[in-house]
ROMAR-228738 format. One record per residue (C-alpha): x, y, z. Coordinates in nm, 4 decimals. Layout:
         px         py         pz
          X          Y          Z
...
***
This chain:
         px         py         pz
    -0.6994    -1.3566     0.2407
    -0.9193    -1.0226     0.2394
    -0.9479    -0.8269     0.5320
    -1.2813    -0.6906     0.5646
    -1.1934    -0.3074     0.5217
    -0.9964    -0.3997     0.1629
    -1.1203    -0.2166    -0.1713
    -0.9600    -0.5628    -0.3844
    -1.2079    -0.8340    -0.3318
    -1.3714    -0.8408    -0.6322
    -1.0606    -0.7921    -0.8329
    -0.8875    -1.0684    -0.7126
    -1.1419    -1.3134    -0.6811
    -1.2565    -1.2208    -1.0528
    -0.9042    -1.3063    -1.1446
    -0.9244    -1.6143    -0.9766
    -1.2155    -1.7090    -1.1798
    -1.0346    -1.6013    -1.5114
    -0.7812    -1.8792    -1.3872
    -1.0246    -2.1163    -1.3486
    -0.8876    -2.1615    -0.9540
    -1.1209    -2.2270    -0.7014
    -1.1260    -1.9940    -0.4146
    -1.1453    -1.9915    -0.0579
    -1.1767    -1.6835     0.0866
    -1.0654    -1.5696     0.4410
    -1.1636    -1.3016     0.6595
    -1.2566    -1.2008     0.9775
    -1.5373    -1.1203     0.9262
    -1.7958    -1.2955     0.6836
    -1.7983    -1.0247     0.4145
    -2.1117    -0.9473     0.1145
    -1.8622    -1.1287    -0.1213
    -1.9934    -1.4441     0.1575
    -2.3764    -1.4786    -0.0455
    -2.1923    -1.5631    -0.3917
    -1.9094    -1.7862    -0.2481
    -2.1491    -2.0052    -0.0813
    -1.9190    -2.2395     0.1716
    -1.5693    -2.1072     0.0218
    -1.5380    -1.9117     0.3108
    -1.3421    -1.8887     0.6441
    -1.3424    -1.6498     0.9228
    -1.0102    -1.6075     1.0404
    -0.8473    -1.4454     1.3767
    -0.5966    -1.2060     1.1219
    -0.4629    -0.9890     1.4773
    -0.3248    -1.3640     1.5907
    -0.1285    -1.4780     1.2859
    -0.0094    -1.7947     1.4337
    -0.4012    -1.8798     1.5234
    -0.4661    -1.7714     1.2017
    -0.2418    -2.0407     1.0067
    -0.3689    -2.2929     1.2755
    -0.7610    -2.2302     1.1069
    -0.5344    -2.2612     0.7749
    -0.4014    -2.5974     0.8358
    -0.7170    -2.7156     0.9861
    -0.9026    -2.6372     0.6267
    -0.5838    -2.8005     0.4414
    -0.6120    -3.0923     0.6496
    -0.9791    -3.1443     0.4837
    -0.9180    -2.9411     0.1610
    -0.5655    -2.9467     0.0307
    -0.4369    -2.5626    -0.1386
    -0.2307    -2.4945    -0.3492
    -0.1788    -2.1623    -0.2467
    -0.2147    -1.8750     0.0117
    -0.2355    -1.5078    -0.1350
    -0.2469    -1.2420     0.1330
    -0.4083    -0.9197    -0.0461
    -0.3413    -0.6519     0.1489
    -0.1145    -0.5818     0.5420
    -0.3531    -0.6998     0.7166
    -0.3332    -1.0704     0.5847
     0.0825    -1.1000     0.5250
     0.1775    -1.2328     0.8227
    -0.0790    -1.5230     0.8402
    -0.0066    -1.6072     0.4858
     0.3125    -1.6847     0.5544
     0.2922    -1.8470     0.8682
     0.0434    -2.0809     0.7169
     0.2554    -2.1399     0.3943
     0.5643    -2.2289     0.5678
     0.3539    -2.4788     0.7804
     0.2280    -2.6360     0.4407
     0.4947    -2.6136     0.2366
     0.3927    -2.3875    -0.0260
     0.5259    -2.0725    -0.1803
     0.5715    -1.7642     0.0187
     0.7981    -1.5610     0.2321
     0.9268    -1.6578     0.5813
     0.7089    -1.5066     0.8691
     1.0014    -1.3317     1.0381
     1.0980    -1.1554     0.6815
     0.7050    -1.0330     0.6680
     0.7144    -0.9168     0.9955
     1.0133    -0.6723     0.9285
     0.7815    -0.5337     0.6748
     0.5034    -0.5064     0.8548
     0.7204    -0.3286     1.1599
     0.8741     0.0373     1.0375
     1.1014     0.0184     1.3128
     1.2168    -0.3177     1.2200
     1.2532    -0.2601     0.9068
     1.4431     0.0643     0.9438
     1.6591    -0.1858     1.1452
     1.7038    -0.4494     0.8649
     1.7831    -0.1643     0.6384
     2.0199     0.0129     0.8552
     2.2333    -0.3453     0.8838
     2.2119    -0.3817     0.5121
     2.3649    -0.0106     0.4231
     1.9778     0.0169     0.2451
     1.9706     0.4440     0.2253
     1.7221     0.5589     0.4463
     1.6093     0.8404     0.6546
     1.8233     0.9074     0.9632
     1.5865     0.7769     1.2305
     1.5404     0.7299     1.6262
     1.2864     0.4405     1.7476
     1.0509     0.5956     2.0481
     0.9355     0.4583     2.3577
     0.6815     0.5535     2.5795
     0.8557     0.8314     2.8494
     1.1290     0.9298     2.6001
     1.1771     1.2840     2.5404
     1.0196     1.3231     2.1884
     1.0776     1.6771     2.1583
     1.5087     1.6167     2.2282
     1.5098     1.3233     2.0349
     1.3356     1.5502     1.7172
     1.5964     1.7943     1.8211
     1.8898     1.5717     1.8164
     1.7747     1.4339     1.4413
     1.7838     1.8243     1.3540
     1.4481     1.9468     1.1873
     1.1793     1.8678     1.0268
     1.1056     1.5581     1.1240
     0.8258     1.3176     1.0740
     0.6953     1.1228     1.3207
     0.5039     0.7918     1.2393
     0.3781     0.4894     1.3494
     0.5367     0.1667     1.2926
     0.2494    -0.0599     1.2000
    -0.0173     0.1566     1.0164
    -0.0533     0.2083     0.6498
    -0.1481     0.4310     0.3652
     0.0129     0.7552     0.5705
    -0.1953     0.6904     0.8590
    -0.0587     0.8791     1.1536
     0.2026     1.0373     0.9769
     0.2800     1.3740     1.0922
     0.5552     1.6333     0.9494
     0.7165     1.8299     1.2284
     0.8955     2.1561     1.1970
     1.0330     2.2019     1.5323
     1.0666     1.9809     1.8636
     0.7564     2.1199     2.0466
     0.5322     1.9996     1.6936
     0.7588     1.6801     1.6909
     0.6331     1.6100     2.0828
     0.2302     1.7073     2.0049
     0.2708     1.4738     1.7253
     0.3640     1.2167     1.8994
     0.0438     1.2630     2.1341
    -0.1829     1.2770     1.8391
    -0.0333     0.9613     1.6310
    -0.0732     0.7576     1.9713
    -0.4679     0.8588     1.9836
    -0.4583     0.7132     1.6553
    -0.3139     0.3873     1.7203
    -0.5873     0.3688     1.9532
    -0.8910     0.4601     1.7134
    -0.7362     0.2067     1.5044
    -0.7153    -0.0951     1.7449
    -0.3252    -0.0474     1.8182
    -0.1844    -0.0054     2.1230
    -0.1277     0.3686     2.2031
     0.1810     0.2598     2.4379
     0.3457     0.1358     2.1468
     0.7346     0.2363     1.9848
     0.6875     0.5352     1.7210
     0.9561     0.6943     1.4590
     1.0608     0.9951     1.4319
     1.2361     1.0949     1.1347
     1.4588     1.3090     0.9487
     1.2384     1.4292     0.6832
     1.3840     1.3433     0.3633
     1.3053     1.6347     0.0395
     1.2805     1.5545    -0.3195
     1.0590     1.3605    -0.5259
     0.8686     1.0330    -0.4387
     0.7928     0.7444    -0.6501
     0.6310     0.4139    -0.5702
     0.7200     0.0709    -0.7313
     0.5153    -0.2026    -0.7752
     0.7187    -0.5527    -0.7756
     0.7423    -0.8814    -0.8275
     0.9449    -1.0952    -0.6421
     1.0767    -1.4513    -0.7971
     1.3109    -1.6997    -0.5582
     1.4644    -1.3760    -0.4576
     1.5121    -1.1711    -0.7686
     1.2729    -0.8579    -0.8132
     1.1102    -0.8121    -1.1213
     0.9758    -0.4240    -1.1404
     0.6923    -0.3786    -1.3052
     0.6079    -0.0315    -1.2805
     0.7447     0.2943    -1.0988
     0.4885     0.5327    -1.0412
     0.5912     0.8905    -0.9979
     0.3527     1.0529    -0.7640
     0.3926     1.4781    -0.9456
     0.1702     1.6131    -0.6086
     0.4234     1.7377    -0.3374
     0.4100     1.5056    -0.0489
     0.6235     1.7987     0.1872
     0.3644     1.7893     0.5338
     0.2206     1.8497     0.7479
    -0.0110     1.5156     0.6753
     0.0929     1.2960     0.3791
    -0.2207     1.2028     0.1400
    -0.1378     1.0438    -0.1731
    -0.3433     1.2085    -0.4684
    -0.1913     1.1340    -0.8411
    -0.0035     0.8149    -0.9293
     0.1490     0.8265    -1.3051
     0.3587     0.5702    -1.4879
     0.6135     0.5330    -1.6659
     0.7999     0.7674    -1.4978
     0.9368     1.0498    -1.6195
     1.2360     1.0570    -1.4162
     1.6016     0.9974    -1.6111
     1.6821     0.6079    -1.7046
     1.9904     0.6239    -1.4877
     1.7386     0.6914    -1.1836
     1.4950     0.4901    -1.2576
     1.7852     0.1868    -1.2524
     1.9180     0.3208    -0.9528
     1.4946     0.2824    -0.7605
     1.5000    -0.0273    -0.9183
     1.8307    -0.1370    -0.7917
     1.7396    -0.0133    -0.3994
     1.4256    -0.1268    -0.4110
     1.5561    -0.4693    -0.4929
     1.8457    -0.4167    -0.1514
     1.5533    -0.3680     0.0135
     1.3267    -0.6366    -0.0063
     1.6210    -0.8532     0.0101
     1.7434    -0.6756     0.3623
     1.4036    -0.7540     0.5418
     1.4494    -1.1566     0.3942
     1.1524    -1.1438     0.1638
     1.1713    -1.3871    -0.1616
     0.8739    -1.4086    -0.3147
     0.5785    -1.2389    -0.4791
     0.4109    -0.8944    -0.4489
     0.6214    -0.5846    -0.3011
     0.5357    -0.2137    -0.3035
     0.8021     0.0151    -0.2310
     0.7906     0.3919    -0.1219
     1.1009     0.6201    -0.2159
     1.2225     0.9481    -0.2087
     1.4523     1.1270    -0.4977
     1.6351     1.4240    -0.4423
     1.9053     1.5490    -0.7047
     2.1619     1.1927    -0.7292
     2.0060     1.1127    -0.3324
     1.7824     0.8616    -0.3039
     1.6259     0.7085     0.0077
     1.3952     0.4090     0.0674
     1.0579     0.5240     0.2992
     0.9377     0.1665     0.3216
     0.8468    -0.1523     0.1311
     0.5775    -0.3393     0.1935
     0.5354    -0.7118     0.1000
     0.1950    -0.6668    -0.0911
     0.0675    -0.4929    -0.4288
    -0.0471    -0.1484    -0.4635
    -0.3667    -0.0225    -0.2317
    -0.7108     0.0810    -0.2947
    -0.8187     0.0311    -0.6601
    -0.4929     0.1711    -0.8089
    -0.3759    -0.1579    -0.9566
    -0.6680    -0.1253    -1.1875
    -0.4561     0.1375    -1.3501
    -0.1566    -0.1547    -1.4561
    -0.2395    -0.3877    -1.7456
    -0.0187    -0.6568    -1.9066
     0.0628    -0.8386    -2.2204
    -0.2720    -0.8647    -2.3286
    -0.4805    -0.6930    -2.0235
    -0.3405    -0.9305    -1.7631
    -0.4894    -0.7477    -1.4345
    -0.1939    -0.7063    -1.1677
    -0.4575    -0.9382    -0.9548
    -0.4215    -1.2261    -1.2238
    -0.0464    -1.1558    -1.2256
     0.0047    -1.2134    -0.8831
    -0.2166    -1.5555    -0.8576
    -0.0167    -1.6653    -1.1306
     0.2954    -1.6433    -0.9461
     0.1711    -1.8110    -0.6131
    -0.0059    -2.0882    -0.8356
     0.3141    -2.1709    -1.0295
     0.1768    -2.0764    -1.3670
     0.3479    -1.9143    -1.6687
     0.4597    -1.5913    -1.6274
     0.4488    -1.4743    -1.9898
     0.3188    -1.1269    -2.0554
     0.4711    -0.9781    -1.7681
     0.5787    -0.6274    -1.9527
     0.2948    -0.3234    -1.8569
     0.0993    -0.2399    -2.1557
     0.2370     0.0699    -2.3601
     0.0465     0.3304    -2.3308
     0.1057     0.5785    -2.0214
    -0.1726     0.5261    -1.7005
    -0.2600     0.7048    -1.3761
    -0.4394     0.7013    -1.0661
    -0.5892     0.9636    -0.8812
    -0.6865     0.8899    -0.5160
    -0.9335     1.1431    -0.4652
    -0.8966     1.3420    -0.1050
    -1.1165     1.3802     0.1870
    -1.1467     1.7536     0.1873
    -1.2507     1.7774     0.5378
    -1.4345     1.5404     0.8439
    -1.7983     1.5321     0.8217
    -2.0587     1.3125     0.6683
    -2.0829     1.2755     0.2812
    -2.4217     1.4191     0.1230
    -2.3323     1.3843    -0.2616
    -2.0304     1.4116    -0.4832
    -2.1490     1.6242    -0.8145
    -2.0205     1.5945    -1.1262
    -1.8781     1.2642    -1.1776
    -2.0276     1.2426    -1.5274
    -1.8266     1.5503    -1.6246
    -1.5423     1.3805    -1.4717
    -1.5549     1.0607    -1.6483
    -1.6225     1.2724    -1.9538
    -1.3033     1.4450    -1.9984
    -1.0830     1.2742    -2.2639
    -0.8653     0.9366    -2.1133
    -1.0745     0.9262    -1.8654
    -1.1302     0.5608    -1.8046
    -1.3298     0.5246    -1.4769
    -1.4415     0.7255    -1.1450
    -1.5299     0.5055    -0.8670
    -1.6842     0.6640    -0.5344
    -1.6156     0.3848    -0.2739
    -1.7883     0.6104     0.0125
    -2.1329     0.5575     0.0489
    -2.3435     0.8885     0.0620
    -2.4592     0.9185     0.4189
    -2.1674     0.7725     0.5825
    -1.9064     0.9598     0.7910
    -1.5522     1.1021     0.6383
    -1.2375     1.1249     0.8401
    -0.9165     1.3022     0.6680
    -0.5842     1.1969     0.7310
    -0.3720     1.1789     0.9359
    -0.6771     1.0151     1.1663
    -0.8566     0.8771     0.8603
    -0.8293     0.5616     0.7103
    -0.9720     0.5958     0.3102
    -0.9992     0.7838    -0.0048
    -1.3085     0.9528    -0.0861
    -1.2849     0.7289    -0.4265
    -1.0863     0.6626    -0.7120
    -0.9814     0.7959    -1.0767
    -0.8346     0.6277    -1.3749
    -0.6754     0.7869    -1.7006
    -0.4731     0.6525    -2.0094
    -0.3120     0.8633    -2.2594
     0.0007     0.8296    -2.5213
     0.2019     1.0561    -2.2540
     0.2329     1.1135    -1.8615
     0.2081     1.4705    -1.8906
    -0.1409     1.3784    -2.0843
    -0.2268     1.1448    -1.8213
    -0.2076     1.3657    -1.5367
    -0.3725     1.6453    -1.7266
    -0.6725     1.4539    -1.7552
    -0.7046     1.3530    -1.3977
    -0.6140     1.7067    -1.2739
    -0.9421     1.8517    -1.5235
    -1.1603     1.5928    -1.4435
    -1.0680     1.6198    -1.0536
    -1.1214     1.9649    -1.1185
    -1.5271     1.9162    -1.2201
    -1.5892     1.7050    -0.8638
    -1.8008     1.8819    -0.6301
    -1.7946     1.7165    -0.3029
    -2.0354     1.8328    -0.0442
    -1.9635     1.7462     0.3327
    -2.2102     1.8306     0.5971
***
């Protein structure tokens, strides 16, 4: 299941073809992937979930599957739906919605002692600037169903927490949401944050990688830059991410397949921003390989085709990610010097995924990365040196 806006359909349905599995693909909208796919395709109603799994079921009824991957948010709550309906492997629809839902989820956690932000749920006509100041600042306020820091807004005093909260609900309604709907607002938690990428097994969480993420993510707006793994944090911390991420996916219910988990480390404190129950975003998963170059794509059709699993350990060497920033709003003439870029030593790749001519929109309103950079070296530190010099040779030019 790709929703139209993902950056992952040609990675997973290459991996598909590696398996030799024959693909359906379902969207709502008939995508370019549509010309090469020929009648393997199926426009789906993704905003209705339960609709969604009925146009599953119908296609079952004629074609049997043997499997329903949803690849990124937008798709996890009709994959489920329509795999408990047929029977095959997945996770319950009410455990996907806590995941999808922040303020559910921050409820799930809450009952299962899962350390989190201190947090109050908002309603349309509360008082957002005495709730901020009841949490005690900063705060952050958020949305509860938008992804990849989309609306989310550090606030160092009540008056910024309650402006906030009028900007992130003009963003839920550029992005299709309703504006009227709950927000967070939260105590804004210091320290480092990491990201792991998971793999969940009849309950048990296999990590696969925790990224540690060495750009500050302290506010006002929260764009993700560098992504590095392994991480460099101490072994006894590393255990301790692994073990909460693990609470955590098995507070909101989920069982099986792809998580990603958010979290925040600060001295022997450790809090869990969010997990989602889907892989990594964007293009970054083309910075994991394992066994012998196993994509994280081929990984995760493995798992929901019930094939071996073999391999699952991330290659040795050290890899990184740069999501590369929208410097400002405006319309994209040219980026110079990518061939400098891709020149600088474990440098592996520099993908632009904005067309030149087409509008840019930072965050906290926007809704992409200018593009994408890969690196592999024998160290982090050498890893994020070479995406830091090669970012450093981009010229972006914004009318």
């Amino acid at each position: 299941m790709l929703p139209s806006a993902t950056y992952r359909a040609t990675d997973f349905v290459d991996a598909a073809a590696k398996l030799g599995a024959d693909v359906v693909v379902g969207s709502e909208h008939r995508q370019a992937l549509s010309d090469s796919m020929g009648d393997r395709t199926l426009v789906l109603t993704l905003r209705q979930p339960l609709r969604a799994a009925d146009q599953i079921q119908r296609l079952a009824e004629r074609t049997p599957l043997d499997a329903i991957v949803a690849v990124d948010d937008g798709g996890t709550r009709a994959a489920a739906a329509a795999s408990e309906r047929l029977g095959l492997r997945g996770n319950a629809l009410e455990a996907v919605e806590r995941a999808r839902n922040k303020a559910s989820m921050r409820a799930a956690f809450a009952d299962a002692g899962v350390p989190q932000p201190e947090y109050r749920v908002v309603r349309p006509g509360d008082d957002e600037a005495a709730i901020a100041a009841e949490l005690g600042g900063p705060v952050v306020v958020k949305p509860v169903t938008l992804s990849m820091s989309r609306g989310v807004i550090r606030a160092d005093d009540p008056d910024a927490a309650a402006a906030a909260a009028v900007r992130v609900r003009a963003i839920l309604g550029e992005a299709g949401e309703d504006p009227a709907s709950r927000l967070l607002i939260e105590r804004f938690a210091p320290g480092e944050e990491v990201a792991v990428e998971g793999l969940l097994r009849a309950g048990e969480l296999e990590v696969l990688a925790i990224f540690d993420k060495p750009d500050p993510l302290d506010g006002p707006y929260f764009e993700e830059t560098l992504y590095v793994t392994p991480s460099r944090l101490p072994r006894a911390t590393q255990e301790a991410i692994a073990r909460e991420s693990a609470r955590a996916a098995a507070a909101l219910g989920l069982r099986e397949g792809p998580v990603h988990a958010e979290l925040r480390v600060n001295g022997d404190d450790l809090v869990v921003l969010e997990l989602a129950a889907r892989s990594i975003g964007g293009l970054c998963s083309r910075s994991l390989r394992f066994g012998l170059g196993m994509s994280l794509e081929e990984l995760i059709l493995r798992h929901a085709l019930g094939l071996p699993l073999d391999g699952m350990k991330r290659e040795e060497r050290a890899a990184g990610v740069m999501m590369l920033p929208i410097p400002r709003a405006g319309t994209l003439r040219e980026v110079r010097g990518i061939d400098e870029a891709r020149a600088v030593p474990g440098i592996g790749g520099v993908e632009i995924t904005v067309a030149t001519g087409k509008p840019v929109v930072p965050l906290p309103e926007g809704d992409r990365y200018l593009g994408f950079m890969f690196a592999k070296a024998d160290t982090p530190d050498r890893v994020e040196a070479a995406l830091r010099e090669a970012h450093a040779k981009l010229e972006v030019d914004i009318a």
